[in-house]
Structures are given as C-alpha cells and as structure tokens.
C-alpha positions in Angstrom: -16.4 55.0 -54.3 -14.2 56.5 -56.9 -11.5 55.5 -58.8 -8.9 56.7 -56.6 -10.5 54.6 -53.6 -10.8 51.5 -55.6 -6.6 51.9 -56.6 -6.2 52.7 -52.9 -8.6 49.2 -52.6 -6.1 47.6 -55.0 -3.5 48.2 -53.3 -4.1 47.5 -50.0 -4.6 43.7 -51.6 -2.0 43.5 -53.3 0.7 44.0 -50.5 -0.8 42.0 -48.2 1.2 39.8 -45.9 1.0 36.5 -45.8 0.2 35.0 -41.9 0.2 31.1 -43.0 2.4 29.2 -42.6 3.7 27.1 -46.2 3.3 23.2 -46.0 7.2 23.7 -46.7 7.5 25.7 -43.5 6.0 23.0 -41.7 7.9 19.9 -43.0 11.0 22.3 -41.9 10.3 22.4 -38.5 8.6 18.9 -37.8 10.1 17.3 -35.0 12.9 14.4 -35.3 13.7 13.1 -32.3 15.2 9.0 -31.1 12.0 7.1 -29.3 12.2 3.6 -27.6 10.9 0.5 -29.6 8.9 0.3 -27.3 7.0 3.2 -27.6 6.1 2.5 -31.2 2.7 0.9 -32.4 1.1 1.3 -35.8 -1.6 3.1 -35.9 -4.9 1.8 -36.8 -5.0 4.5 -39.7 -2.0 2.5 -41.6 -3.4 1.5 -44.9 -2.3 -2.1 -44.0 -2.7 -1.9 -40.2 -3.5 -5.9 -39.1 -2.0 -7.5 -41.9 0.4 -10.1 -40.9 4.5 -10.0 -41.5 5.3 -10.8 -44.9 7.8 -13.4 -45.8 10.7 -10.6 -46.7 10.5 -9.3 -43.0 13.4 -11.2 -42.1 15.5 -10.5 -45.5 14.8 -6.4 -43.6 15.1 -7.6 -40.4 19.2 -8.3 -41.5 19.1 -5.3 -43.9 18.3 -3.3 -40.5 20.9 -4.9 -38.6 23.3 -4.6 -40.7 23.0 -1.3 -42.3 21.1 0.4 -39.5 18.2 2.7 -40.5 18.5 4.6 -43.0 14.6 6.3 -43.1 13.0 7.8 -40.1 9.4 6.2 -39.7 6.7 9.2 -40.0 4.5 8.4 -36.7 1.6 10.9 -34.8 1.5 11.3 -31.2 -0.6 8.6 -29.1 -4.5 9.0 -28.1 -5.2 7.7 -24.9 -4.5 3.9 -24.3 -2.2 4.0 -28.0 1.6 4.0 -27.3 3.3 7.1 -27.1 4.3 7.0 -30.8 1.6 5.5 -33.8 3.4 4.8 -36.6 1.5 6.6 -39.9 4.5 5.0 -42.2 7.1 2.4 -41.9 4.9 -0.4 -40.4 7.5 -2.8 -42.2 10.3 -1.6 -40.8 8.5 -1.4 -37.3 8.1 -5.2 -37.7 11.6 -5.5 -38.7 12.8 -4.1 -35.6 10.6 -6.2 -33.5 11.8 -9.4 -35.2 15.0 -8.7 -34.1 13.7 -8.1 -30.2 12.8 -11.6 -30.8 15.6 -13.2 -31.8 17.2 -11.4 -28.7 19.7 -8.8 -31.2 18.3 -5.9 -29.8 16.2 -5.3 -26.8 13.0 -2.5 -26.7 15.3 0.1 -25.4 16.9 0.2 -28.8 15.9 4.1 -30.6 14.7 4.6 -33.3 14.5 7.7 -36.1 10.8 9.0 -36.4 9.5 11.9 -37.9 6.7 13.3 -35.7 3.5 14.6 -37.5 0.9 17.1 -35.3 -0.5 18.9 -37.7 -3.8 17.0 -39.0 -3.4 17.5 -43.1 -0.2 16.4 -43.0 -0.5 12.8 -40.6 -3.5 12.0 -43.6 -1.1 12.5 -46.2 1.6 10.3 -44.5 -0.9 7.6 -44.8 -1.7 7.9 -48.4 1.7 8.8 -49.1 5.2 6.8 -48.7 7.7 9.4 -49.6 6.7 11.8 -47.4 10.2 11.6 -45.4 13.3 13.1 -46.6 14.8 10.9 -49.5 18.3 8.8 -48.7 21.2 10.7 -49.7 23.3 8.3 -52.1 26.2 8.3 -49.4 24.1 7.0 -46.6 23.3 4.1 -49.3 26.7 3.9 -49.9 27.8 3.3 -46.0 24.7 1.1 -45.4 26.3 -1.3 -48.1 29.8 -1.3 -46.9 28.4 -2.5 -43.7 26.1 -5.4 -45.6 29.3 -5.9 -47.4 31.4 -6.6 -43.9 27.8 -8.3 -42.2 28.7 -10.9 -45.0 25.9 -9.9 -46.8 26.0 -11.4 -50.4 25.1 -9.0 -53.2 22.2 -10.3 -54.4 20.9 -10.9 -51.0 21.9 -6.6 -50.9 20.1 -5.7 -54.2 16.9 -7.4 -53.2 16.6 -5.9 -49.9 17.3 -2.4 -51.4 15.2 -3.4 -54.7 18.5 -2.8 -56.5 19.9 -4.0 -59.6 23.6 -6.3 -58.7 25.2 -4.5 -61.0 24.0 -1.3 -59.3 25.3 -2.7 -56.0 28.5 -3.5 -57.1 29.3 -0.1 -58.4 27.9 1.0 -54.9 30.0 -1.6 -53.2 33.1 -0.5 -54.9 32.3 3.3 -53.8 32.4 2.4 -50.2 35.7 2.1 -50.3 36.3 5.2 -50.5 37.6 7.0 -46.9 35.3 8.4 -44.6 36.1 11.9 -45.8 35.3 11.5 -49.6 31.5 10.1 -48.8 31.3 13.4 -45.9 32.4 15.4 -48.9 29.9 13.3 -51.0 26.7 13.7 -48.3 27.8 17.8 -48.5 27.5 18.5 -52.3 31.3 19.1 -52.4 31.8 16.1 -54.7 29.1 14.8 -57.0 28.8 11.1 -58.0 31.2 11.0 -60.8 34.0 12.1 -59.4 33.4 10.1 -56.5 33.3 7.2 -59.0 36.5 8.8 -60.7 38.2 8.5 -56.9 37.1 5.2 -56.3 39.5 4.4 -59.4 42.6 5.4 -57.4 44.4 2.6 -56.0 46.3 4.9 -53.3 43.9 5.2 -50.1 45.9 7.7 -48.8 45.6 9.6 -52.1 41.7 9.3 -52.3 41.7 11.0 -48.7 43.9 13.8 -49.8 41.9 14.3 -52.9 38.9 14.9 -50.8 40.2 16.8 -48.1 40.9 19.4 -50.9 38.0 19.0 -51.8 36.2 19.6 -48.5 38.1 22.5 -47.9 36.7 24.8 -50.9 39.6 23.9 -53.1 37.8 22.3 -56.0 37.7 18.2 -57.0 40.8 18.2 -59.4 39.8 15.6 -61.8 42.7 16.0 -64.0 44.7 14.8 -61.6 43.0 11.8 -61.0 42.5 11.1 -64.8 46.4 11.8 -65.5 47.3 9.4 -62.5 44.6 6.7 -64.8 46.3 7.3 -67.9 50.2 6.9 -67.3 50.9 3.4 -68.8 47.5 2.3 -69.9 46.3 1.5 -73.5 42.3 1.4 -73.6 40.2 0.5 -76.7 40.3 4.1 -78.1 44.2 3.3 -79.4 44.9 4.2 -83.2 45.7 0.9 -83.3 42.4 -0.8 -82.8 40.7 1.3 -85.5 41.9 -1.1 -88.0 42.5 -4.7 -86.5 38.9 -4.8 -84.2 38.7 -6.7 -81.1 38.3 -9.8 -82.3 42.3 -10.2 -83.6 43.4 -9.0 -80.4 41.4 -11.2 -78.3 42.0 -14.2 -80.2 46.1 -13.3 -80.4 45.8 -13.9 -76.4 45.5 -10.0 -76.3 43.5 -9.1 -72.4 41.0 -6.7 -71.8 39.4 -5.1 -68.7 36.2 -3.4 -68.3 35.2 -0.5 -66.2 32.4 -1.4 -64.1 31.0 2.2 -63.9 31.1 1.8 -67.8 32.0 5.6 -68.3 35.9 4.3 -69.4 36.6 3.1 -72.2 38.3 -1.2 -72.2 41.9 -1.2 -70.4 44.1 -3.4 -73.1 46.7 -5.1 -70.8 48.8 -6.5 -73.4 50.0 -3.1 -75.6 52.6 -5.2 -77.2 50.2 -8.0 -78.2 47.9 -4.7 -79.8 51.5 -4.0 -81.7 52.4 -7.3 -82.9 48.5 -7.6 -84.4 48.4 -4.1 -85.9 51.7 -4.4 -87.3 50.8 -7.4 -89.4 47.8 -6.5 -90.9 49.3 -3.2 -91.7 52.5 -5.5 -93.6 49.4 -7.4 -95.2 48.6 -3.9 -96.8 51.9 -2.4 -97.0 53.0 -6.2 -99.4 51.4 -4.7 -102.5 52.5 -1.4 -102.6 55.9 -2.8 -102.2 55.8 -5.3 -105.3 55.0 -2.2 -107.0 58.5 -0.6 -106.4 57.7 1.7 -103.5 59.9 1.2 -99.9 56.9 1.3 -97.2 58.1 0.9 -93.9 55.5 0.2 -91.0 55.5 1.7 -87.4 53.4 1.9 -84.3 56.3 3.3 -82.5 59.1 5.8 -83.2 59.0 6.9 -86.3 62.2 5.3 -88.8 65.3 6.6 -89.9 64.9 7.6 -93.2 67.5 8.8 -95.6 68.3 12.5 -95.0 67.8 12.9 -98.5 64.1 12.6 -98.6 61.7 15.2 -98.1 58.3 15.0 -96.5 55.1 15.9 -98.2 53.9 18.8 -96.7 50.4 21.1 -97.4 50.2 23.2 -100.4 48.7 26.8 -100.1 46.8 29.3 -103.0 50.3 30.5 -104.9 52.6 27.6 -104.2 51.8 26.2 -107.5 50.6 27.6 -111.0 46.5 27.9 -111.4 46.2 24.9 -113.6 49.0 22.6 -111.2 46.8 24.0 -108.0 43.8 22.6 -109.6 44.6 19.7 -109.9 46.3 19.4 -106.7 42.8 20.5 -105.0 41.1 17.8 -107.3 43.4 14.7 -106.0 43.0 16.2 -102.2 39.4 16.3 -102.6 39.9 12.5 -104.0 41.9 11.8 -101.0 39.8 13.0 -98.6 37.1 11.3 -100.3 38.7 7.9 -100.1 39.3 8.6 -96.8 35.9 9.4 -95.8 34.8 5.7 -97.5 37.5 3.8 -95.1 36.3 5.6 -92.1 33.0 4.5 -92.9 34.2 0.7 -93.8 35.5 0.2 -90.6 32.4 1.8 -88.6 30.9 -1.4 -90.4 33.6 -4.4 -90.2 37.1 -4.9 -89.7 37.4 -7.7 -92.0 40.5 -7.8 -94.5 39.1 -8.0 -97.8 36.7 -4.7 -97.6 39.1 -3.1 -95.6 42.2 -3.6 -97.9 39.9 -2.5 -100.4 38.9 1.0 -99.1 42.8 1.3 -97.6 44.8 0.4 -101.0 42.7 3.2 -102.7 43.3 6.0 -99.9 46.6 5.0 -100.4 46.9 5.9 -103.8 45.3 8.8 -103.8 47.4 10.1 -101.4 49.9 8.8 -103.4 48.7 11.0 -106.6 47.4 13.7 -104.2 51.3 14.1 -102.8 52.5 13.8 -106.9 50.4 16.6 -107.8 51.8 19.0 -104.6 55.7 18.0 -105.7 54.7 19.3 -109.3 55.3 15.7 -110.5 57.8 14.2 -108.7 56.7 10.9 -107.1 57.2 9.2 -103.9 59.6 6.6 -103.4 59.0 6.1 -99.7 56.0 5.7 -98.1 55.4 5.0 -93.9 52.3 3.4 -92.4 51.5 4.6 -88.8 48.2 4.3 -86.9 45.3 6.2 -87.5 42.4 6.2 -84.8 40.0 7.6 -87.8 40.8 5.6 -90.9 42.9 2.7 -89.2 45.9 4.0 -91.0 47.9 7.1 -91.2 50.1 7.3 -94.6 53.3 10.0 -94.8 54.9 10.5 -98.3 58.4 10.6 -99.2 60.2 11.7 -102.1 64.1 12.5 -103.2 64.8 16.3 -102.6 65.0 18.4 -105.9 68.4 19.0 -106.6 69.2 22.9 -107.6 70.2 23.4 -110.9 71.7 26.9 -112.0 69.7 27.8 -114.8 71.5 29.9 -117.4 69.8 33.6 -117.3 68.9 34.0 -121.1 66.0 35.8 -122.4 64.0 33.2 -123.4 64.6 30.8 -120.4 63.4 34.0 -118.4 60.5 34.2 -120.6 59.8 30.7 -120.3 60.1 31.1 -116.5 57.7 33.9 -116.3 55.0 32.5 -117.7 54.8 29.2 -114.9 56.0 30.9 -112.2 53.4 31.6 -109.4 52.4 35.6 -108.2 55.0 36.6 -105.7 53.9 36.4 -102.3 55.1 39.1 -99.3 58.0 37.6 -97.4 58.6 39.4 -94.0 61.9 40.2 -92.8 64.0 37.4 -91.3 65.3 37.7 -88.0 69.1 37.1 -87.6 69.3 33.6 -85.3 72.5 32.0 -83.9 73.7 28.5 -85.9 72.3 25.8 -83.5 75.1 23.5 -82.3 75.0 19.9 -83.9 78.7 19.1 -83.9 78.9 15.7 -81.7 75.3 16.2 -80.6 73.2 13.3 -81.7 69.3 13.5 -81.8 68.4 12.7 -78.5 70.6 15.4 -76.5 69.2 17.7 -79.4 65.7 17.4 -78.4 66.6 17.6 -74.7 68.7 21.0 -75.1 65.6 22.6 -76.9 62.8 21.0 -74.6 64.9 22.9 -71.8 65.6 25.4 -73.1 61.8 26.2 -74.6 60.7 25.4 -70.7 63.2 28.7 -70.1 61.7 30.7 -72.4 58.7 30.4 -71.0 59.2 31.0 -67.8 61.0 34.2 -69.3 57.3 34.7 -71.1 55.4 34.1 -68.2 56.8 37.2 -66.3 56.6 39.2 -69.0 52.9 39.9 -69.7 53.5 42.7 -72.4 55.7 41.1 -74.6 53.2 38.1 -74.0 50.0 40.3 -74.7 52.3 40.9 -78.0 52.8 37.2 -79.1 48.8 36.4 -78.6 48.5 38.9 -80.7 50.7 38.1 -83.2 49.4 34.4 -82.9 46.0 35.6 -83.4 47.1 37.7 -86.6 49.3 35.2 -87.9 46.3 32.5 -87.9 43.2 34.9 -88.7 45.1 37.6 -91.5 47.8 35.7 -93.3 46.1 31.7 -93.5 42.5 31.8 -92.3 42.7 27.5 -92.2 42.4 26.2 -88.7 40.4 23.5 -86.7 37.0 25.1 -85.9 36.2 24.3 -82.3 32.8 24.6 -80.2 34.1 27.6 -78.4 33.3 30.4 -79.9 36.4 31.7 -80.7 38.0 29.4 -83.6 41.5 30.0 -82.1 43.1 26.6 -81.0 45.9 26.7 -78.3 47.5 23.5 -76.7 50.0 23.4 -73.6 53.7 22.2 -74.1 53.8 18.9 -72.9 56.2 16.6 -75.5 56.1 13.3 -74.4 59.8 12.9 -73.7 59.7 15.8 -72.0 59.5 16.5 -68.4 58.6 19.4 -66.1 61.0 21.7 -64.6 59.9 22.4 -60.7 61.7 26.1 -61.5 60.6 26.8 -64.5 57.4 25.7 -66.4 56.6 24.0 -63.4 56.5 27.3 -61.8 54.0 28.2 -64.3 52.1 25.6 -63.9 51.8 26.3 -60.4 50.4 29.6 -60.7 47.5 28.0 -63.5 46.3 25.5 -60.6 46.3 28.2 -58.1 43.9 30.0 -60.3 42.2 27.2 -61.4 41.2 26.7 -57.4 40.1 30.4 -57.2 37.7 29.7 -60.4 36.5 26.8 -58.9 35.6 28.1 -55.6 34.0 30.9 -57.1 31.3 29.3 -58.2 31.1 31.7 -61.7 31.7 30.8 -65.3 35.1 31.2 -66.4 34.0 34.4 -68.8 32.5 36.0 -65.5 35.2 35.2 -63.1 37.8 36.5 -65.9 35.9 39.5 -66.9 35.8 40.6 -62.8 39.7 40.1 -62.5 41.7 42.9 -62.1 43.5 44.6 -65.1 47.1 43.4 -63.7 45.4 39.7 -62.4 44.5 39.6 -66.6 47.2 40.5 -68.1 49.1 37.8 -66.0 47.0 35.2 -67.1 47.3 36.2 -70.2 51.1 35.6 -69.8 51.2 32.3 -68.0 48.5 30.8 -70.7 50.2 32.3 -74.1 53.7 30.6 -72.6 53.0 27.7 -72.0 51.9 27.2 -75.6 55.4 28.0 -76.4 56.7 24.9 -78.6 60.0 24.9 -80.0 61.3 21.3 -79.4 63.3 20.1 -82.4 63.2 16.1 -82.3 66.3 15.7 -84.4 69.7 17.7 -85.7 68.1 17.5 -89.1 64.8 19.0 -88.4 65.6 22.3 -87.5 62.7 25.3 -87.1 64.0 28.3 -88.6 61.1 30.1 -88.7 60.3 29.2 -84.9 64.3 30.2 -83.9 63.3 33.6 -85.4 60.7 34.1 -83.3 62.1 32.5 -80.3 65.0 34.8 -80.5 62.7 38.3 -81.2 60.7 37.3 -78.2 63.9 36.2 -75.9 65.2 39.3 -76.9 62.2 41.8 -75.5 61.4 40.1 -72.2 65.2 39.5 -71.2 65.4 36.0 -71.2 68.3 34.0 -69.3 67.3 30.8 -68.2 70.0 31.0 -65.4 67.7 33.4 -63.6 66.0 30.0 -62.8 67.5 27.6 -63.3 71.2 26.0 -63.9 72.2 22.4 -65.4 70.3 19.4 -63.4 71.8 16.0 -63.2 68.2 14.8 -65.4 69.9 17.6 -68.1 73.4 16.5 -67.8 72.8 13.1 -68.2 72.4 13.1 -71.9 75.5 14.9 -72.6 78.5 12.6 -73.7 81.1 13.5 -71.3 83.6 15.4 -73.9 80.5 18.0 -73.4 80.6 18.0 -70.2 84.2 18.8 -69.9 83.3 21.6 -72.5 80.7 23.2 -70.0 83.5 23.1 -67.3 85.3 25.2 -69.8 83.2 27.6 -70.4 82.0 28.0 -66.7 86.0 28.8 -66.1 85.9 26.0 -63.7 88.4 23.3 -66.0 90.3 20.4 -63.8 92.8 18.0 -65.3 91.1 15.8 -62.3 87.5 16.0 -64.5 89.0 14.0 -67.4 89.5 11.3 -64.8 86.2 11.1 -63.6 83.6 8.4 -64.6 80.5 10.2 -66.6 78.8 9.3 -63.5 80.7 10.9 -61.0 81.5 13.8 -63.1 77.8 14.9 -63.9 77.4 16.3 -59.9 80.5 17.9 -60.3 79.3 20.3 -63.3 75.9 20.6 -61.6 77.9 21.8 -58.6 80.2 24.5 -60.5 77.0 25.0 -62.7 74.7 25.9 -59.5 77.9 27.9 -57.8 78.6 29.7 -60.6 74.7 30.8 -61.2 75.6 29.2 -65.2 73.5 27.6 -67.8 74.8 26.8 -71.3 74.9 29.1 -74.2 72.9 26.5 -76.2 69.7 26.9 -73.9 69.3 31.0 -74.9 67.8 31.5 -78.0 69.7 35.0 -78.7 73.6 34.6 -79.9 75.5 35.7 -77.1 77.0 39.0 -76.8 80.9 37.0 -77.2 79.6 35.9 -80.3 79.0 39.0 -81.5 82.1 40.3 -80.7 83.7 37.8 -82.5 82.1 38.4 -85.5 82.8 41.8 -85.4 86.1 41.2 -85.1 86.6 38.4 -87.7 84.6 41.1 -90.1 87.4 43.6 -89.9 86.1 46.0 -86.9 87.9 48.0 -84.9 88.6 46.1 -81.9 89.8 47.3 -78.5 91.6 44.0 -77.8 93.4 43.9 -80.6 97.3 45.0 -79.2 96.3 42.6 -76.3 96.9 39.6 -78.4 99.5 36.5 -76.9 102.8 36.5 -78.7 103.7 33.7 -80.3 105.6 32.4 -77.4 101.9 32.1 -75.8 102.9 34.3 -72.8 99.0 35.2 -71.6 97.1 32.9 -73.8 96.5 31.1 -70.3 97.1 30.7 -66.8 99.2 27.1 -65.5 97.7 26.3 -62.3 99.8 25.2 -59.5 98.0 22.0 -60.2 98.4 21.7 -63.8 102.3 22.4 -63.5 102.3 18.9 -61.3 100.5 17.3 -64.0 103.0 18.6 -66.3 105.9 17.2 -64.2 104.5 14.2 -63.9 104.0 13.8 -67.2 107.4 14.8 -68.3 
C-alpha cells in the first residue's frame, strides 16, 4: 500500500460518522411521565433499600404537602412480581408520600414525577449517583416556599427541610412575593436573580407585574427604573454626611437605620434630619477655631448661603495664570493640600473619633487655606464654607474680597515693571456676541427656572439636528483633549467624561428633553434585545441611525442652568447662542409656557408676557396670580408663543433696535406717532369703558 492509499486510509477515518448515541442524547429523551403511588416500590438495588424511615420523614412528609414535588424520583421499569415502577432514587421521598397515605392526606391514586431509566449504564449510575435528575430551578424553590409560607410553615422549620440557611429562606420568602409573571420570567432566563431581588424591592405589586411583563416580552429588565423609583427620598449610609460623624453619633442621637436583607444596598437612614443636626455640629466643633482666628466660616449640609456679592470664589489655576516662581509655589501648597487630604481620608477609614479627626481636618484646612492664598497671588480668604464631603468628611470652598481695578498710570517704567511679572499671553478666541440676560425683577429662583427651560429647548433643537450636534462632540472633544488635557480618567477606554442634564430642581419636559429621552429608552430596548455589546450593536447601525444617536446623546449633555442672577455663564451663553443659531432653535416649535413654568413668575411678568403675545386685558390686572397663570398659558398655547428669555439668540426686534438707536437708516422712521400719540396704540372698545368708568 502506498502513500496515496494510506491518505485515502486517513481519510476515510477521519470523516467518519458517528452512529452512537451521546449519554447526553439519552438523558434528552428519557421518559417523564405522572405514575400512581401505587405503582412505586424501591428497588432492591437502592443503596439503602430495607432501611427503616428516619425520624425527618415526617418534617418531608409536610415539606411535600406543602410545597408539592419539586424532583422527579429516577425509577426502572418493574421485573416480574416488582411494581410497575422501582424506584433507583428518591426512596425518601417515596416514604414521604406514603406517610401521607397514612395519615389519610392523600390516597395511592395521587401521581407522582419519575424519571424512567431503560438503558442499563444509566439505571447503575442512578444508584451510585443522587443528582442524576435535572437540578431545581431557583423559581420552583421560590414557589415551593411561598406555599410553606401560607401552609404555616415556620422558617426554620423551611430551612431544615430544604437544608437551607434562615437567612437564605428569608431572602427566598421575600422573593415569592413577587407576581406570578416575574418568577415565569425568572424560570425563562429573562430575568436573572438580582434583578428579581431588585423587583422584590418595589412596594407597588402592580408595578412589579408591569416590570416583568416587559420583561417577558423581549423588552429588556429596566433596572434603572426600579433603582430611581428606590432612591427618590431616601438617604442610605453612603451620605457625605456620614464620612465624618460615623454611625455611632447618629445612632446614639436617636438617628434609625434599616438594613437590606439581600445585603447588596447599602443602610436606609430614616431620620435625614437627625443625620443634619449631628453632622452640623461636629462640623461647628471644627469650624469654632478657625473663627477665633478672624475668619467668617459658615456651615451647610443644604443650600449653599448667601454670601456677599462682593466675594469671589477660589477657582483652579492653570500653566500661565500666574508668573513661574508664583505657579510654583501654588503647585507646591496644592500638592500640600492634596497631601493633607489624602491623611484625613485615611483617618477616617480608621475612626471617627474627634480628636484625630480634628487633627487631620484643621490641617487640610489650612492648607487649602494657603493653597487658595498662593492662586489669588496673596490675597487671603476672609470667608470660608464647610459642606459635606463623602471622601474627606468635609468639603472646604474659599472666599476672598474681589480685587478692585485700579487704573495704573501708563509710564515707562511702570510698563517696564509690568513686563517683567506679567505671564506669556495666551490665545483668546473670538467672543461671540450674546444678548444681556434679563435680571430686572427676576430673583434667583425664576432665574434658574427660565434657563433650566430654556436649556431643555435647546436641546430638543440639538437633538434633531445631528450635524450641528456631530459639530459640538467635536468641539467638546477638542476643547478637552487640545486646549486643557486635565480630566477624570475613566475605565472606558476613551478618557472623555459626559453626564446627562438632570439639575435637581429641574424637571422633565414631556415635549422636549422628555422627548429625547424617549427616543434613548427606545434604543436602549433595541440594545437590549439584541443580545450584542453596545460597540457591536453601534458599529452595525446605520449611518443616519448613528448620527442620530450621536445627536440625542451630545444634547442631553447640554448644561447651561444658571442657579442665580449673579452667576452668569458667559462663556456657555456664547456657545449656546452659536449653536442655537445653526440648528434653528425656537423652543415654541415644542413647546409654549406651562402652568409648572408660569408659576414662578411674579405676576407683573406675567402681565408683561401678555404684552408681548399682543394679547393685553385691563381684565388680567384683576385676576388673582392663580387664576391668571391659565390664562397666559391659554393665549401662550393659541398663539404658538414662548418668551424671548428662553432663546438663546437676541431676537431679530432687538436687532432692529439697535440698529436704529446706532444711527441706521431705518425704513420706519417717517412712521413715527406725533406727539399727540395718534397711532402709538389702538383703544379697544373695552378699554374706552374702562376709561369712562374711570373718568
């Protein structure tokens, strides 16, 4: 035989067939029928075949009853005078069951699960093994407890039939409260075990049932719902404010605290304003010696306190802010600063007693204190305010007086003088021209609401734009990697941090970012029940399907809430108004003035917005605020309106005002009123009443 025989030899073998069937193939297609207690026997082969009951039959015997059975016995088909059935496995169970014929619960008609065996290998290892059936599935656990639970079954009386731990059987017990349509989607795959332990922590029923349906249906668990529904209103042990007094003040200050009994939560703190009172008085403990020493130190685990309008905020110094030898230093006392604030982090991993603590948090203090002096160019802080700090117990913000400007008297040598300190000049783009914000009458509050609404405008506007979106990632991305390479390194692999707007005095706009919103849930269903990473299921979307994304992600990072009058982002107005600009933003597309809006506008405003809708009554100024806010969201929804303080571009009036104030030619100039104020405005048929009646 030759060499091209023996490859022709070779191959033959090697694509050969298989004929035989797998011990897998077999267990796949054994037999699982319901047989008659009384067909059942144990067969003499049973390892303990003849041994009496044991004294836990009975304990089983109520298991059975009350759970039902949850493991098929693995029996072999009778020989000649045997029963129909021989039981290879589950002798104890089969004793069980005929217990309970005795005490008259059930009768020998009552069926039971079996696995039948014929092939010969398989009935020996049945014998020698007690696994050999199909293991329990969690759920059917799960179900078999609820019903112990409502047999008045005890837990410990539960955990020793099922060789559980109680604790164990308590989280189980909790879990079978779930609806029959959360432990189906349980049993399926569709949910695994922590998110069924997530749902269990829902105290809506009807909510748990929706959850799952969604769920069952290919939709994806949505966890962040459930963990957002958790959240609202609760304060667990991971609060700033814990870093620094411990658990030991709180409890002992009458503070309460409950545990998750799955132990993946952190401790629920039911008293938050217990938590407050004890943070705020160690942090006055702290704040006492700093004070004697001249300094005003204000403490706060809420809002943050009106300061003097006067003082300005320490704020991070970059390469060129300063002179070399003033940068220096500055980089010296930060590297002390972080240094000291490294030692209290590491303090309070230990104890949370005062006297170390105060220790490690008088001397981060103060070398924030010089760290802050250094960055001013000398000028020191005269106001300090404590907030919490989850890492270091205690957060610390530095005030000083703002640097008045002093005209300087443009000699040679003062220029001289100047020349030698002053830092290398530093490229400043162009500015973009931005409309004045209105702050006339408008305190704080109605400021932060009028750009929280009208940011959620813009980014709607953003969000169907996905070129001039495509353009702001890019100039995010540009502004973060080629002009200030600091950041937050993540574990993605791209060190490019985003977050979503959501202030917390904000809400969500149904029409507007809500929209958006929307559309990110939708797609995050399709991700989900496409079983692919997020990088594969992006890189197979379509171009247009990308680019959208794109869109709807890079606007709802759009920030440009102002919390008060006197905090105004120029820089972010600049680009607000560049971007508003290309993609066409009116908010009025969308949206028009909601009675949640109009609420926080005094009503002289809203009479304004009448005014400038063309839609002014003499009967508005009559109305009660209450009764006149539907009114302007009426003539605002009519009217398709929204107020010229949501857009972030100055309207085109304004523009022709200015144009006109600045000399211009101006078509409307001959068609000014005379002086007897013929034309300057209409009278009404009923403002002419109102005029009678007042004369």
């Amino acid at each position: 035989m030759g060499l091209a025989s023996g490859r022709r030899a070779l191959m033959t073998r090697s694509t050969a067939v298989a004929v035989v069937a797998t011990p897998f193939q077999v267990a796949s297609t054994r037999s699982r029928p319901l047989v008659h207690l009384r067909d059942l026997d144990i067969a003499p082969e049973n390892l303990r075949f003849g041994e009496p009951p044991d004294d836990d039959i009975p304990l089983l015997a109520e298991t059975l009853f009350a759970a039902g059975q949850l493991q098929p016995l693995t029996v072999r088909p009778g020989r000649k005078k045997e029963a129909a059935h021989m039981a290879l496995d589950g002798r104890r169970r089969l004793l069980a069951l005929r217990l309970l014929v005795e005490q008259g619960r059930i009768d020998d008609s009552f069926l039971v699960d079996v696995f039948v065996e014929t092939d010969p290998a398989r009935q020996a290892a049945a014998v020698l093994l007690t696994n050999t059936a199909v293991p329990v599935h969690i759920a059917d656990v799960i179900t078999a407890i609820g019903r112990m639970l409502k047999g008045k079954l005890g837990v410990p009386t539960i955990a020793k039939a099922l060789g559980y731990a109680e604790l164990d059987v308590k989280r189980l017990a909790a879990l079978s409260s779930l609806p029959d349509i959360a432990l189906q989607a349980l049993r399926l795959g569709r949910l695994n075990l922590r998110q069924a332990r997530l749902l269990a922590r829902l105290n809506d029923a009807d909510e748990q049932a929706e959850l799952a349906r969604m769920t069952l249906e290919g939709h994806g668990f949505q966890d962040w719902r459930v963990t957002e529904k958790l959240d609202e209103g609760r304060v667990t042990a991971r609060d700033a404010r814990c870093a620094l007094i411990g658990p030991e003040r709180y409890t002992q200050a009458g503070g309460r605290t409950e545990t998750d009994l799955f132990g993946e939560l952190p401790p629920v703190l039911l008293d938050p304003s217990i938590l407050t009172e004890v943070w705020t008085k160690r942090a006055r403990e702290i704040a006492l010696v700093h004070e004697a020493e001249g300094l005003t130190v204000h403490v706060t685990a809420g809002p943050a306190p009106d300061l003097p309008e006067d003082l300005e905020p320490a704020g991070y110094v970059y390469g060129g802010m300063l002179p070399a030898a003033e940068m220096a230093d500055y980089r010296d006392k930060r590297d002390a600063f972080n240094a000291a604030a490294e030692a209290v982090t590491e303090v309070l991993t230990e104890t949370t007693d005062a006297e170390p603590v105060d220790m490690a948090i008088d001397a981060m203090i103060r070398a924030r204190l010089a760290m802050d002096q250094a960055g001013w160019g000398g000028r020191a802080a005269t106001t300090v305010v404590l907030r919490p700090a989850a890492r270091t117990g205690i957060e610390i913000q530095c005030f000083t007086p703002e640097e008045p400007e002093v005209e300087e008297e443009a000699d040679d040598q003062d220029t001289e003088a100047t020349s030698r300190v002053a830092p290398a000049p530093t490229y400043q783009p162009p500015s973009v021209e931005t409309p004045e914000p209105e702050t006339e009458g408008v305190n704080h509050a109605l400021h932060a609401v009028r750009t929280d609404v009208a940011t959620r405008g813009l980014i709607r506007a953003l969000a169907d734009d996905p070129g001039i979106a495509f353009t702001a990632l890019i100039a995010r991305l540009f502004g973060q990697v080629a002009i200030r390479t600091h950041g937050q390194r993540s574990e993605a692999a791209l060190a490019l941090t985003a977050s979503a707007f959501k202030p917390a005095g904000g809400r969500v706009i149904d029409s507007l970012d809500g929209d958006v919103w929307r559309r990110i849930e939708d797609r995050r269903a399709a991700w989900e029940a496409s079983g692919q990473t997020v990088i594969a299921w992006i890189h197979a979307l379509a171009h247009g399907d990308k680019m959208a994304l794109l869109a709807e992600l890079t606007a709802l990072t759009l920030d440009l809430r102002e919390e008060r009058t006197t905090l105004i982002r120029r820089a972010a107005r600049a680009e607000a108004a560049e971007l508003a600009e290309l993609c066409g933003a009116d908010i009025a597309l969308h949206w028009t003035p909601d009675a949640e809006f109009l609420k926080s506008h005094s009503k002289p405003l809203l009479l304004k917005m009448l005014e400038e809708m063309d839609r002014a009554d003499v009967r508005a100024a009559l109305l009660k605020k209450s009764d006149l806010i539907p009114w302007v969201e009426e003539n605002a929804a009519e009217k398709v309106w929204a107020p010229a303080s949501l857009s972030w571009t100055t309207p085109p009036e304004a523009d022709a005002t200015a144009t006109s104030e600045t000399g211009a030619p101006d078509d409307d100039a001959d068609q000014t009123p005379s002086d007897d104020g013929a034309g300057a405005f209409e009278v009404t048929p009923l403002g002419e009443e109102a005029l009678g009646a007042a004369a």
